[in-house]
C-alpha atoms as one frame of an Amber mdcrd trajectory, in Angstrom:
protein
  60.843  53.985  11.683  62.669  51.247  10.181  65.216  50.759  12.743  66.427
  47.483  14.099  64.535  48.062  17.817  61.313  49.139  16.195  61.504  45.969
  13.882  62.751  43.749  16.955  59.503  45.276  18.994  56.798  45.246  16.072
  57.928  41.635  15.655  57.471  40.934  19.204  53.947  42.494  19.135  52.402
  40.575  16.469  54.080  37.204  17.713  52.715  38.082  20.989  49.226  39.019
  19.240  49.462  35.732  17.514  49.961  33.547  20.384  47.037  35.737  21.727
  44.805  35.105  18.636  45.210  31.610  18.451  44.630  30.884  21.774  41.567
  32.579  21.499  40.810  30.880  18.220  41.197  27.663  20.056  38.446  28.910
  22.630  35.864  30.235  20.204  36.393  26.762  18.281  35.753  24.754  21.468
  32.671  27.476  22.265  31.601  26.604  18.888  31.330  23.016  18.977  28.765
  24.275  22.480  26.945  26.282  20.735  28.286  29.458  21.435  28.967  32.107
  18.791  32.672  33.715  18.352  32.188  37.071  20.421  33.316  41.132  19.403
  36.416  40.718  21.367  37.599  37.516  19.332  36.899  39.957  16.041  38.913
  42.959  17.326  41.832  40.422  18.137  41.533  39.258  14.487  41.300  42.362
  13.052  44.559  43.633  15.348  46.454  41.175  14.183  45.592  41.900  10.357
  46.660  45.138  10.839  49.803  44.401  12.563  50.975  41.960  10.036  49.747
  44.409   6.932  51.868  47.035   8.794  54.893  44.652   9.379  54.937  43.789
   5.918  54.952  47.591   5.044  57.849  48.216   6.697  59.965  44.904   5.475
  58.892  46.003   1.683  60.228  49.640   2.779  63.832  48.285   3.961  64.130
  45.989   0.717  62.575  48.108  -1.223
């Protein structure tokens, strides 16, 4: 689990997520300044990402560790 490709591809997941997230962050701000509230699929982005990064950081602690 901790090999160098699985750490090269989680990293590429949550920098793609990222990019993702803040893109749509940038798009629920603007909908926000119109009025519009920040919809379910901006939350399960968020909540992704969390995840990704909690298990990224997992996996660092387990090869220093």
């Amino acid at each position: 689990m901790t090999n160098p490709e699985h750490r090269r591809e989680l990293l590429h997941e949550v920098l793609r997520e990222r990019r993702l997230y803040h893109r749509d962050h940038l798009q629920s701000l603007h909908g926000h300044l119109h009025g519009h509230r920040r919809n379910l699929h901006d939350r399960r982005r968020e909540e992704r990402l969390v995840h990704l990064v909690e298990r990224t950081c997992l996996d660092l602690r387990l090869l220093v560790g």
